[in-house]
PDB file of N, CA, C and O in Angstrom:
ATOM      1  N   UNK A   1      -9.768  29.136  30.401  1.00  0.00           N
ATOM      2  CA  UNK A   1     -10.499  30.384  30.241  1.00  0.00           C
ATOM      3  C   UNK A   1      -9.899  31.211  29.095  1.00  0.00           C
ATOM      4  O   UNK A   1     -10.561  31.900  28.319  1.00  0.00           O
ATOM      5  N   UNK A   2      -8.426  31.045  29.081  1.00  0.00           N
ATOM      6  CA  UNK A   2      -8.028  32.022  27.868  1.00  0.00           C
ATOM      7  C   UNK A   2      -7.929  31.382  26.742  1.00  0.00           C
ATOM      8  O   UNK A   2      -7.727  32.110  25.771  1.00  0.00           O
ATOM      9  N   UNK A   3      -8.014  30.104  26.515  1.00  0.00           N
ATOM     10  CA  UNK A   3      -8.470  29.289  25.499  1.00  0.00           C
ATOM     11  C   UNK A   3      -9.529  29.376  24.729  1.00  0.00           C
ATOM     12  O   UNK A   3      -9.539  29.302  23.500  1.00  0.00           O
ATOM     13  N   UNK A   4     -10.842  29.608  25.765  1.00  0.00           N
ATOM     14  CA  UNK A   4     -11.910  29.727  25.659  1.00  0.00           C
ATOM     15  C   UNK A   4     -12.316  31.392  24.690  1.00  0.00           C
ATOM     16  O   UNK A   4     -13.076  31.465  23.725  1.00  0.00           O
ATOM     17  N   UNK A   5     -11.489  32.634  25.373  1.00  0.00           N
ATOM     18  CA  UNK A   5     -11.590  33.819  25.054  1.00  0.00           C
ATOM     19  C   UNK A   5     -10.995  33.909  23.641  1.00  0.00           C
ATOM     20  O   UNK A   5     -11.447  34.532  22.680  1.00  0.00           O
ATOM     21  N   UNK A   6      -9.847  33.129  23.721  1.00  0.00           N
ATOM     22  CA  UNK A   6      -8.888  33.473  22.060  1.00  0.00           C
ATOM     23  C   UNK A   6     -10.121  32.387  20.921  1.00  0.00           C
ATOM     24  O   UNK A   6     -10.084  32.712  19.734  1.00  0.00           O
ATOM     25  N   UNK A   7     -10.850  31.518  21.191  1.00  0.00           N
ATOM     26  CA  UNK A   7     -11.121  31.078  20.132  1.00  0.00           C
ATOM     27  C   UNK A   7     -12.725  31.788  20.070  1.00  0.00           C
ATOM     28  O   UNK A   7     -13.265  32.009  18.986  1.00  0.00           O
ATOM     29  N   UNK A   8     -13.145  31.988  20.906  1.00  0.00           N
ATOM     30  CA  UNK A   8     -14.424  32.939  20.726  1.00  0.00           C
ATOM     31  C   UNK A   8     -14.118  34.142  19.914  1.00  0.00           C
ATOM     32  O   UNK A   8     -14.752  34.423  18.897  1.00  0.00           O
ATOM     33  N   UNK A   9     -12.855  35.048  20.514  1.00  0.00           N
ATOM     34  CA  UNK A   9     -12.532  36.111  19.229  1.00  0.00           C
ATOM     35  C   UNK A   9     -12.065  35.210  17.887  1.00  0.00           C
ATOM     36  O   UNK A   9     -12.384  35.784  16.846  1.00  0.00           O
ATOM     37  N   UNK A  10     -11.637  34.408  17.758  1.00  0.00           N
ATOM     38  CA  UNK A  10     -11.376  33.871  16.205  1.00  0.00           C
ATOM     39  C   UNK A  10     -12.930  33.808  15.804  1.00  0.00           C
ATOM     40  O   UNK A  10     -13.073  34.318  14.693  1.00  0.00           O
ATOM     41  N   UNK A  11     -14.123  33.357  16.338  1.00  0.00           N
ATOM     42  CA  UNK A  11     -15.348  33.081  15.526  1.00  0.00           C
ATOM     43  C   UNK A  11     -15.430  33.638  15.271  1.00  0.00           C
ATOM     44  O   UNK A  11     -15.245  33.876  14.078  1.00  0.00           O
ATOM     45  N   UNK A  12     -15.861  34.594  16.266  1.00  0.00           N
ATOM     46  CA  UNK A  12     -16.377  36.441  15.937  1.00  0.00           C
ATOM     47  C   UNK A  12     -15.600  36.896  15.221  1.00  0.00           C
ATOM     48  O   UNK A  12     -16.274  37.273  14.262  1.00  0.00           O
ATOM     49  N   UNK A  13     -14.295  37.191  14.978  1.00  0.00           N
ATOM     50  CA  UNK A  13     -13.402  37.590  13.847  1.00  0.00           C
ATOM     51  C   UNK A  13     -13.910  37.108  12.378  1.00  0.00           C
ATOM     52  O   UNK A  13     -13.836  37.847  11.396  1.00  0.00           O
ATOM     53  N   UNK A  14     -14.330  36.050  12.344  1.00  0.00           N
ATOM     54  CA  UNK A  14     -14.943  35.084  11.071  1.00  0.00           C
ATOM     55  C   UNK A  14     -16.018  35.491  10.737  1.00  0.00           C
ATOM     56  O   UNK A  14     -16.392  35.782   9.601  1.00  0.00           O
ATOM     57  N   UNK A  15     -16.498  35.528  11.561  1.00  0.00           N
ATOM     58  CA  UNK A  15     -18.333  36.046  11.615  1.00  0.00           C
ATOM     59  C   UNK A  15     -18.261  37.217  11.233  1.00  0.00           C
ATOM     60  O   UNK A  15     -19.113  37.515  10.396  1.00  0.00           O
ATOM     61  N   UNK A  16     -17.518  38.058  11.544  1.00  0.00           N
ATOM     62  CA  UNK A  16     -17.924  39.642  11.139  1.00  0.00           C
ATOM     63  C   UNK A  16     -17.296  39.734   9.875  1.00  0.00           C
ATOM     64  O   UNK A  16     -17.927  40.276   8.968  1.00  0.00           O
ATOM     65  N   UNK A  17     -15.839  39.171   9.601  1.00  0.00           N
ATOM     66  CA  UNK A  17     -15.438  38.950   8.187  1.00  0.00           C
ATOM     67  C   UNK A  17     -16.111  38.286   6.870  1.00  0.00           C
ATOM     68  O   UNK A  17     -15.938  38.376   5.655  1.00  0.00           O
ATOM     69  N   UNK A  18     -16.814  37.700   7.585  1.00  0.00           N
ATOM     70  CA  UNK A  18     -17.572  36.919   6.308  1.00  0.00           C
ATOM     71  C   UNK A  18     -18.497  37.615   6.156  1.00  0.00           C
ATOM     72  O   UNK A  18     -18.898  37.531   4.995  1.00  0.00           O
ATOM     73  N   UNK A  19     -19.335  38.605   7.041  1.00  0.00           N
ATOM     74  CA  UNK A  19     -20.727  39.487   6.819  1.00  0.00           C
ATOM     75  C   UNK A  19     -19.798  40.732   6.104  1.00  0.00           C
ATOM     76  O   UNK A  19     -20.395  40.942   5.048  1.00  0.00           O
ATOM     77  N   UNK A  20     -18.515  41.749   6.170  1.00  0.00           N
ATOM     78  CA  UNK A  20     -18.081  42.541   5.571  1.00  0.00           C
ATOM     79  C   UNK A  20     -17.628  41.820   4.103  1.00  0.00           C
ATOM     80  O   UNK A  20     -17.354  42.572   3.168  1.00  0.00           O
ATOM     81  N   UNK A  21     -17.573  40.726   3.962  1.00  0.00           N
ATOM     82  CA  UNK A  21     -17.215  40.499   2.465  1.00  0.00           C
ATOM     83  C   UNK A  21     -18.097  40.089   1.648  1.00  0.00           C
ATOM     84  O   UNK A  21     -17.864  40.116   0.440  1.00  0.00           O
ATOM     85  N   UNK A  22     -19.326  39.612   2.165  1.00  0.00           N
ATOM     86  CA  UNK A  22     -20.263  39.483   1.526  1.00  0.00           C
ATOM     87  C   UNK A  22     -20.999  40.911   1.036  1.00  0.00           C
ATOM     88  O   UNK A  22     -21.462  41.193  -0.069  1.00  0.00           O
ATOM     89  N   UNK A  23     -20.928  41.789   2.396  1.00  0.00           N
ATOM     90  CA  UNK A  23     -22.066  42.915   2.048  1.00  0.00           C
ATOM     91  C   UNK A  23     -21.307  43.875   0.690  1.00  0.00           C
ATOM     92  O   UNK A  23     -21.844  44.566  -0.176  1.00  0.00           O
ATOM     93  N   UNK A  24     -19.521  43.494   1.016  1.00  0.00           N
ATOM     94  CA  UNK A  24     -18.633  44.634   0.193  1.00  0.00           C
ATOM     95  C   UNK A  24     -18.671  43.895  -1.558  1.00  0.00           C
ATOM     96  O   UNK A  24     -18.462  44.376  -2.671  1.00  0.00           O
ATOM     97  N   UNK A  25     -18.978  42.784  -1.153  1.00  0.00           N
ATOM     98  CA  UNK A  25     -18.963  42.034  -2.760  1.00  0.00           C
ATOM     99  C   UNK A  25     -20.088  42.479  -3.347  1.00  0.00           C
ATOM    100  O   UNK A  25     -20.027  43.214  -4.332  1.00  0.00           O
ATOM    101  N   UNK A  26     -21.407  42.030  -2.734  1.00  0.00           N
ATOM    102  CA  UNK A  26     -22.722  42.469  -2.859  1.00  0.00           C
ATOM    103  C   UNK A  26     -23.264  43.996  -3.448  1.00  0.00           C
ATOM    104  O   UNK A  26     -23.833  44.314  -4.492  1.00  0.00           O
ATOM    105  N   UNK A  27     -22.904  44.601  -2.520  1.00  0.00           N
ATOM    106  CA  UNK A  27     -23.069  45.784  -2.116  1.00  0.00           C
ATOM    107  C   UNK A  27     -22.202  47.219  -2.407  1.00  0.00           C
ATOM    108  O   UNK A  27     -21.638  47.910  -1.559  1.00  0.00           O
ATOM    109  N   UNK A  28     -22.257  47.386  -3.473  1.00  0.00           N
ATOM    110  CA  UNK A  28     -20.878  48.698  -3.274  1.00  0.00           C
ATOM    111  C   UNK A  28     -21.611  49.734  -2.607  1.00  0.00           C
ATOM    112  O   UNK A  28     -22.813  49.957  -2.461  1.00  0.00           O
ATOM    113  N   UNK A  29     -20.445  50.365  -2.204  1.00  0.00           N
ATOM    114  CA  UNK A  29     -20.763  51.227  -1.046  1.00  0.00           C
ATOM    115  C   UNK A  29     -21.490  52.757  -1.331  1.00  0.00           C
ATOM    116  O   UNK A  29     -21.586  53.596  -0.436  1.00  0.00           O
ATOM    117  N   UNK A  30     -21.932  52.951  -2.575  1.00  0.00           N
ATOM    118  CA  UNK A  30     -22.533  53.979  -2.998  1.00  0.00           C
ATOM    119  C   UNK A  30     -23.978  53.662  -3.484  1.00  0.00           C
ATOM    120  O   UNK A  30     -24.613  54.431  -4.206  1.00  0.00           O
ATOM    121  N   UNK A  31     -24.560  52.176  -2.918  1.00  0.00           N
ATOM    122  CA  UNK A  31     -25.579  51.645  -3.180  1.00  0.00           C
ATOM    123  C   UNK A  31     -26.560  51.638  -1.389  1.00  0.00           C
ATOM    124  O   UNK A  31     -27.744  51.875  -1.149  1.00  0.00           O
ATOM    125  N   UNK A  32     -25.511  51.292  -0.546  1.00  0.00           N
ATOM    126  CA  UNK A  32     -25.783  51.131   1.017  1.00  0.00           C
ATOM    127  C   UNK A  32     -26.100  52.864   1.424  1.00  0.00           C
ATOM    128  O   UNK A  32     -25.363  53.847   1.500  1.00  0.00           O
ATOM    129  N   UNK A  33     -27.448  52.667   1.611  1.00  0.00           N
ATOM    130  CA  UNK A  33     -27.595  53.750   2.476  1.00  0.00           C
ATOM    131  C   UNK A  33     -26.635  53.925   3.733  1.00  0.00           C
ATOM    132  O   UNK A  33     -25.780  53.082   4.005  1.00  0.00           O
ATOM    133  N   UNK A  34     -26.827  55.027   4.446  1.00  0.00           N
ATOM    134  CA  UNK A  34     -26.121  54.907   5.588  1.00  0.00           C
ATOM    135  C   UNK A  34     -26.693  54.720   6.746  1.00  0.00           C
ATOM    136  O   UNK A  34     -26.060  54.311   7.720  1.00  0.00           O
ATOM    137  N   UNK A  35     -28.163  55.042   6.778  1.00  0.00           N
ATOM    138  CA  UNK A  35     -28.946  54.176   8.014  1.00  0.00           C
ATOM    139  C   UNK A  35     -28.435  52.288   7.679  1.00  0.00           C
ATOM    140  O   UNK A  35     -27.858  51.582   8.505  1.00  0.00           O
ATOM    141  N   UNK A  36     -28.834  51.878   6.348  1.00  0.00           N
ATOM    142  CA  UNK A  36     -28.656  50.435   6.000  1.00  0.00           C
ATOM    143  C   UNK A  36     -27.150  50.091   7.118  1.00  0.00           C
ATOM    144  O   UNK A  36     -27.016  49.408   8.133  1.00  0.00           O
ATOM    145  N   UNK A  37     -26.362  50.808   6.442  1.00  0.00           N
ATOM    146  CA  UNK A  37     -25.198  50.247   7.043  1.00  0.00           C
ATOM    147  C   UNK A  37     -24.688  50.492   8.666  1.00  0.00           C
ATOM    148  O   UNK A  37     -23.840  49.878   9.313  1.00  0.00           O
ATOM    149  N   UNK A  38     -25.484  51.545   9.012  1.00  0.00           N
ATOM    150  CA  UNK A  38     -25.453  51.640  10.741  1.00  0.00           C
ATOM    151  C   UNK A  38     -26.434  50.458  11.521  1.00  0.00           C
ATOM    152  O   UNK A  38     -26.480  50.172  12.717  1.00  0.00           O
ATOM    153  N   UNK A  39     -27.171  49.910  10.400  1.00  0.00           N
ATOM    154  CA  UNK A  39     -27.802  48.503  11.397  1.00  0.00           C
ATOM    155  C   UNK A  39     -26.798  47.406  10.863  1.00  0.00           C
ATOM    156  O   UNK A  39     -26.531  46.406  11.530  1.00  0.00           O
ATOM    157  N   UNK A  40     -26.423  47.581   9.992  1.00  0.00           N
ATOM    158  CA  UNK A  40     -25.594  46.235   9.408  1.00  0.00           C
ATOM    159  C   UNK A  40     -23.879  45.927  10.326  1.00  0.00           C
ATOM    160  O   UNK A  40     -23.255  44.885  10.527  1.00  0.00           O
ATOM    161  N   UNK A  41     -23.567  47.503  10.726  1.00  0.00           N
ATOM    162  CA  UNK A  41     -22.316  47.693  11.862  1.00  0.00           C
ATOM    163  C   UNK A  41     -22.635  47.035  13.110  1.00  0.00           C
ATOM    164  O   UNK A  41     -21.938  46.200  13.686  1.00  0.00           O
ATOM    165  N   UNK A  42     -24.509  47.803  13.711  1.00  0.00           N
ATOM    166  CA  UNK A  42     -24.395  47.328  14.802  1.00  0.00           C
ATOM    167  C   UNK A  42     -24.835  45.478  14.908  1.00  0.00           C
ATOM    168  O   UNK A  42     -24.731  44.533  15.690  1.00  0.00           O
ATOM    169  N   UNK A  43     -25.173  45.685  14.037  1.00  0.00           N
ATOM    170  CA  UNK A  43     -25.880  44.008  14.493  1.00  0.00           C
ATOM    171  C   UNK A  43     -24.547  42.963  14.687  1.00  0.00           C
ATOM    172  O   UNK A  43     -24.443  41.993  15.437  1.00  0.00           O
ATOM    173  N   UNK A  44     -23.418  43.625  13.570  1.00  0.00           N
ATOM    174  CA  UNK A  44     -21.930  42.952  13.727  1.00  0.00           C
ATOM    175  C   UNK A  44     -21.129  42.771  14.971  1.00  0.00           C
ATOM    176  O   UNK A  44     -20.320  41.888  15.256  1.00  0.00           O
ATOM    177  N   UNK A  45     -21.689  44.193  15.897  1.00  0.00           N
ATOM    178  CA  UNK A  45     -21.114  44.435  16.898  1.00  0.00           C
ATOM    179  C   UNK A  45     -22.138  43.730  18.181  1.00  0.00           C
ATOM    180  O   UNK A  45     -21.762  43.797  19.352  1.00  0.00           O
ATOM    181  N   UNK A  46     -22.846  43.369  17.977  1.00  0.00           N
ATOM    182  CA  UNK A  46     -24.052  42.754  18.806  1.00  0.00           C
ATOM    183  C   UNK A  46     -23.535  41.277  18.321  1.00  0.00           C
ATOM    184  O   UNK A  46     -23.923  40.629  19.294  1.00  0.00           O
ATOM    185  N   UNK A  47     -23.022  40.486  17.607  1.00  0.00           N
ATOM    186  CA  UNK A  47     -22.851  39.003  17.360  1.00  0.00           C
ATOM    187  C   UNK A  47     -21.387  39.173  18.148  1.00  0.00           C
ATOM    188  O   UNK A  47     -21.200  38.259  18.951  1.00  0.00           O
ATOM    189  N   UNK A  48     -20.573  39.921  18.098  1.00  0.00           N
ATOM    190  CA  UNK A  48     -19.098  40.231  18.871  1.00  0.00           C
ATOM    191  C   UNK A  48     -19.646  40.195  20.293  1.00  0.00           C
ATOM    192  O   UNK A  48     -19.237  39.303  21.037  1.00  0.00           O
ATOM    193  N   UNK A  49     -20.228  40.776  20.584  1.00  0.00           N
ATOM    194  CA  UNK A  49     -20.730  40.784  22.148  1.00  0.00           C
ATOM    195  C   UNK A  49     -21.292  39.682  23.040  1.00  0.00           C
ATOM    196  O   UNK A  49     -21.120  39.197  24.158  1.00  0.00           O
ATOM    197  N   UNK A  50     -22.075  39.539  21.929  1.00  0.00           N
ATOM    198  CA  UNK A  50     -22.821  37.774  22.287  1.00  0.00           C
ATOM    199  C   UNK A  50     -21.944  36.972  22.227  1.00  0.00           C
ATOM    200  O   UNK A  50     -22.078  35.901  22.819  1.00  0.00           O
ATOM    201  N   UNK A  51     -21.029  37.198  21.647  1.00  0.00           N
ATOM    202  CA  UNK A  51     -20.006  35.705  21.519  1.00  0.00           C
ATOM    203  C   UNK A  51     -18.745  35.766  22.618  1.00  0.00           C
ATOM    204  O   UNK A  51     -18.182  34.783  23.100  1.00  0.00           O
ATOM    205  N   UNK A  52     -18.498  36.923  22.844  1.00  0.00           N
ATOM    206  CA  UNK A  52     -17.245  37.508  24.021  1.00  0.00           C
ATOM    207  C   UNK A  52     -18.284  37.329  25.369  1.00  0.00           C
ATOM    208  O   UNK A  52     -17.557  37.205  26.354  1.00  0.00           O
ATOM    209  N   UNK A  53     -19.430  37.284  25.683  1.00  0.00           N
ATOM    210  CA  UNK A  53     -20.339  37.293  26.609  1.00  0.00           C
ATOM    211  C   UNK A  53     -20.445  36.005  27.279  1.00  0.00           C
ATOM    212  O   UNK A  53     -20.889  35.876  28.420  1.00  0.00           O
ATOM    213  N   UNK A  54     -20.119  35.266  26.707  1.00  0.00           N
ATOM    214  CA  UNK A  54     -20.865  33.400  26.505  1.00  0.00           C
ATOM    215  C   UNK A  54     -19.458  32.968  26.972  1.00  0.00           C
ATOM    216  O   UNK A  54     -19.380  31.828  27.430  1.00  0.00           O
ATOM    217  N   UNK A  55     -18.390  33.679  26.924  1.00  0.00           N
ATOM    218  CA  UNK A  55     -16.825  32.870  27.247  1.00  0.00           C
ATOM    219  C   UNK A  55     -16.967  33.364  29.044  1.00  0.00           C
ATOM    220  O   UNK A  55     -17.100  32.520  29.930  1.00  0.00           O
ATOM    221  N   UNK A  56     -16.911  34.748  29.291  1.00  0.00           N
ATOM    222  CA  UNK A  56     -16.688  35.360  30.422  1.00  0.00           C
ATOM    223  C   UNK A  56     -18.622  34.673  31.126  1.00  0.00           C
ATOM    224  O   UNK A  56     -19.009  34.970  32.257  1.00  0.00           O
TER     225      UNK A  56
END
């Protein structure tokens, strides 16, 4: 089970890192609205959930 939990946070750690370096490469931050980036936070935080959800 805690096997299961530590490598689910490594995906999700990956997953959300690879969507912040893409959007920060992409995207400078005086280009991102701030609605843009309050769906782009939550949807990050919604793939974290789904993935911590699926272990427990």
């Amino acid at each position: 089970m805690l096997y299961d939990f530590i490598l689910t946070f490594i995906i999700a750690f990956f997953f959300i890192g690879a969507i912040n370096f893409v959007i920060h490469t992409y995207f400078p931050k005086d280009k991102l609205e701030r609605k843009k980036r309050l769906v782009i936070y939550t949807v990050q935080s919604a793939i974290a959930a789904l993935l911590l959800v699926f272990v427990i």
